[in-house]
C-alpha positions in Angstrom: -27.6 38.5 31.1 -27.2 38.7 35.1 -29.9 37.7 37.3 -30.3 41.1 38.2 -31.1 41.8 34.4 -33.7 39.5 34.1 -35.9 41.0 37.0 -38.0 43.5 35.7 -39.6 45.9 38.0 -43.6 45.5 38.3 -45.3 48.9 37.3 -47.5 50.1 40.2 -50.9 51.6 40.0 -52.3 53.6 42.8 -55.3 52.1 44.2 -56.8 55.5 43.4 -56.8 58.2 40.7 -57.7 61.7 39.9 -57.3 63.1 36.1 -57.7 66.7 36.1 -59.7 67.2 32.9 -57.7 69.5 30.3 -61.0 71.0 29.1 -63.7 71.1 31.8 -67.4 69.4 30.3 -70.6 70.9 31.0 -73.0 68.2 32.5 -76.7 70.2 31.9 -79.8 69.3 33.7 -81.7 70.9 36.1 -78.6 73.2 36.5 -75.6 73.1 34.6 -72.7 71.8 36.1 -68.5 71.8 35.1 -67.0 68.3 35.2 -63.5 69.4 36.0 -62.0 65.9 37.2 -62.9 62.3 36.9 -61.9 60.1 39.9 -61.2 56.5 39.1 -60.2 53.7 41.5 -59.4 50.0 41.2 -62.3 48.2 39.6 -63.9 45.5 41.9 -64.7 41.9 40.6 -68.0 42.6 39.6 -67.3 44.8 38.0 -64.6 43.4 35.8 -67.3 40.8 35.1 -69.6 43.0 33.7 -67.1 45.2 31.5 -65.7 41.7 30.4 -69.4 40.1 29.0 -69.6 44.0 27.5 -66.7 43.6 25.7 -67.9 40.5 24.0 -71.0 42.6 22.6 -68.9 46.1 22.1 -66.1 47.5 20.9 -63.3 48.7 23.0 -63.8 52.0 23.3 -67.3 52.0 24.5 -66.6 49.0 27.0 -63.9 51.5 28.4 -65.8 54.2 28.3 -68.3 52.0 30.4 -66.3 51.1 33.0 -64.5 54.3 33.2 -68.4 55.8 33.8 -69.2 53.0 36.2 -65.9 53.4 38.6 -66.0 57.1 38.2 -70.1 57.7 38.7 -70.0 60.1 36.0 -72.3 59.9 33.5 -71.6 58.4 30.1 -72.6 61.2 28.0 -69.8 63.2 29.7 -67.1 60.2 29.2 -68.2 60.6 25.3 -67.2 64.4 25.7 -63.8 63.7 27.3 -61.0 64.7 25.3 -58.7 62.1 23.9 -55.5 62.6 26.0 -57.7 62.1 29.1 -59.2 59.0 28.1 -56.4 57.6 27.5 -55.1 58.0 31.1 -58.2 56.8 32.2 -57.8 52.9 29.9 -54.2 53.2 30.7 -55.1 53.1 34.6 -58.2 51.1 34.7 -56.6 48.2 32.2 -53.9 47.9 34.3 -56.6 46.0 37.0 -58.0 44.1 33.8 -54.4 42.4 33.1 -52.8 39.1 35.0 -50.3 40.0 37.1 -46.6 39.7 35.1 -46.1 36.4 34.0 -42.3 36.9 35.3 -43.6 37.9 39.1 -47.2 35.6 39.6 -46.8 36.6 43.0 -47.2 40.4 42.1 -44.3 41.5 43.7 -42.9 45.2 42.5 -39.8 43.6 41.7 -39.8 40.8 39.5 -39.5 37.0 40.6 -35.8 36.1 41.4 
C-alpha cells in the first residue's frame, strides 16, 4: 500500500447545520406554531458533559434526542415527533463533535497524518 493509500481524508462537519424537516411539526401553545427546520451547531463542552452523564442514566436515543433539543432550542416534545430520516441527520452531525479526532490524524488535519 503507498503512502498516499494509507492517508485517509478526515470527514468535515460544518460548524453549523440546518435540516429542513420532511414533514413540518405543529408546536401548540398559546398559538400554534409549524416547526419546519431544526438548526444544530457544534455542541460546546458543557454541554458534551451533560449529554455524557445523561447517557450513563439513558438510553441513546433519548440522550440524542436531548442534546439535539438543547443545541437546537427546540423543545423535546417536538424532537419526539421528528421523523426518523431527520433524526438521523441530526445524531449523524451532532456525534461527529462527541468522537476523538481520527486516531490516524490526532492533529485533526482533513487529510490524514503523513
Amino acid at each position: 500500500m503507498s503512502e498516499e493509500q494509507k492517508k485517509k481524508p478526515l470527514k468535515v462537519m460544518p460548524f453549523e447545520m440546518t435540516i429542513e424537516l420532511r414533514k413540518p411539526i405543529e408546536l401548540t401553545g398559546t398559538e400554534t406554531t409549524a416547526i419546519t427546520e431544526i438548526n444544530l451547531r457544534e455542541p460546546n463542552v458543557d454541554e458534551i458533559s451533560k449529554f455524557l452523564k445523561k447517557n450513563q442514566k439513558e438510553n441513546a436515543v433519548d440522550t440524542v434526542k436531548y442534546l439535539i433539543s438543547i443545541i437546537s432550542g427546540v423543545p423535546q416534545p417536538v424532537i419526539d415527533r421528528m421523523g426518523a430520516t431527520d433524526y438521523y441527520k441530526a445524531q449523524d452531525y451532532l456525534l461527529y463533535f462527541l468522537s476523538p479526532p481520527d486516531e490516524d490524524d490526532p492533529e485533526g488535519n482533513e487529510v490524514g497524518s503523513p
